[in-house]
C-alpha positions, 0 to 999 in steps of 0.5 A, spaced: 199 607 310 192 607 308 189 604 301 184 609 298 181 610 293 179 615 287 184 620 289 185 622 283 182 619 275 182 612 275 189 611 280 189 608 288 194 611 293 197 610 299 198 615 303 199 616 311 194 615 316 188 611 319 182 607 316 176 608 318 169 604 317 164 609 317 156 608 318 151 613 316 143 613 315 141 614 308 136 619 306 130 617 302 128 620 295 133 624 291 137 627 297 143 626 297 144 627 305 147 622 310 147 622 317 153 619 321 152 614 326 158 610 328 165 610 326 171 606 328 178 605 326 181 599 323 187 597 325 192 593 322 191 586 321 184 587 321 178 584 317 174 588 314 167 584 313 168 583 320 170 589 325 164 593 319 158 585 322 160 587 328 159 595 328 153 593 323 150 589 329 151 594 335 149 600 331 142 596 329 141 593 336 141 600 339 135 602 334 131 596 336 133 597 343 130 603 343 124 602 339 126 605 332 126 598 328 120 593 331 118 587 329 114 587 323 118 593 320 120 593 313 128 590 314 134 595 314 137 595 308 144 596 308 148 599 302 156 598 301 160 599 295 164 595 291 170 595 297 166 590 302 164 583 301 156 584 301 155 575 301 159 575 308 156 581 310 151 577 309 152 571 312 155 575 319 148 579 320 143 573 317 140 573 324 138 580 324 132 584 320 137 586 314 138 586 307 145 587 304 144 591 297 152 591 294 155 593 289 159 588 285 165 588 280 164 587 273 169 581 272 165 575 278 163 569 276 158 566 280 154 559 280 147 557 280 143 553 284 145 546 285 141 541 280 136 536 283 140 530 285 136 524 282 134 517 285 141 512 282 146 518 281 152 515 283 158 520 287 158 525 291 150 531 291 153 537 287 153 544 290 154 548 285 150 549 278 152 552 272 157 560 273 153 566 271 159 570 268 158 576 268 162 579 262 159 573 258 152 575 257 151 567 253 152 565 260 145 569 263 139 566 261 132 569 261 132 575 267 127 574 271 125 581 272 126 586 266 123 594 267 125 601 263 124 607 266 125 613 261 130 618 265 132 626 263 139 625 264 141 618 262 136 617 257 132 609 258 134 606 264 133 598 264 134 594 270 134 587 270 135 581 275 137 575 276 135 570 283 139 565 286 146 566 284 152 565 289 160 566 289 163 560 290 167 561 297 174 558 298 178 558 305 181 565 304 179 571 305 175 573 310 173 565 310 179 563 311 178 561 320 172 558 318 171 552 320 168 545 314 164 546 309 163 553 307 156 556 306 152 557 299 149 564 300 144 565 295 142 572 292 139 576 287 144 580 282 142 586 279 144 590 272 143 597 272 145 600 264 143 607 262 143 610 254 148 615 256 151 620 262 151 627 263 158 627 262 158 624 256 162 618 257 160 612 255 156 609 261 158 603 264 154 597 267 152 598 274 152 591 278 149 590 284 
């Protein structure tokens, strides 16, 4: 039985057959064309995070074994959906020329880098500062970057960001074989808000 999702408004089903992990280039500009490169079956009992790392992985090496990515290219960016874990990803493909961009849930709570540790402070170095909320906007600070774009469809489109934000792992999941302490894995959370949809629903934030 396969979990999916969005068969119907709202409401995820099981139905019978397999799960498979699909990779497909993305075409630049406003098309909306894809073209698949790789696709795997999921077995029972297994990770998602890591059977996607490792197709991820052979894919990339097979463009850079064939001279389509070089040293000195802009990274290959890798785009997911709400149902992969972006920081572990991440994590499995820090060594090759990748950027991971996510999209996130609207309920996470995420931490800020560790305060600087002070010469005399007793007790063991934090790892973690202060929780970015998502759904507390008292929680957010100052953007580091804001811009609006006026769009036919949506209306203003704003975009803002903020830097070195991370989830703060625990061993289970995807980490629950790893071993000691668990990394801190820093990145960059984007909001994405709109005046209106097409539809005319009322917009949801996007976060990625």
């Amino acid at each position: 039985m396969c979990h999916t999702y969005g068969r119907a408004k709202n409401t995820h089903q099981m139905i019978p057959g397999w799960p498979y992990s699909v990779v497909c280039a993305l075409e630049t500009g406003r098309s909306s064309w894809t073209a698949p490169l790789d696709m795997v079956r999921l077995a029972p009992g297994d990770d998602a995070a890591t059977v996607t790392a490792a197709q991820l992985r052979a894919v990339i090496g097979n463009l850079i074994a064939h001279g389509q990515q070089r040293a000195g290219d802009p990274d290959i960016w890798i785009v997911a959906d709400a149902g992969y874990d972006a920081p572990r990803l991440a994590f499995l493909l820090s060594d090759l020329p990748v950027q991971v961009l996510g999209r996130m849930r609207s309920d996470p709570v995420l931490r800020r880098s560790a305060p600087p540790w002070l010469p005399g402070t007793t007790g063991r170095p934090p790892r973690h500062g202060g929780e970015f909320v998502f759904g507390d906007p008292a929680t957010w600070g100052e953007a580091d970057t804001y811009t609006t774009t006026d769009t036919r469809l949506y209306g203003p489109a704003v975009a803002r960001s903020w830097n070195s934000l991370h989830p703060r792992l625990t061993h289970r999941s995807s980490w629950v074989t790893e071993l000691g302490k668990l990394p801190v894995i820093e990145g960059t959370v984007i909001r994405l808000d709109v005046e209106r949809l097409p539809s005319g629903a009322i917009p949801k934030p996007v976060w990625l």
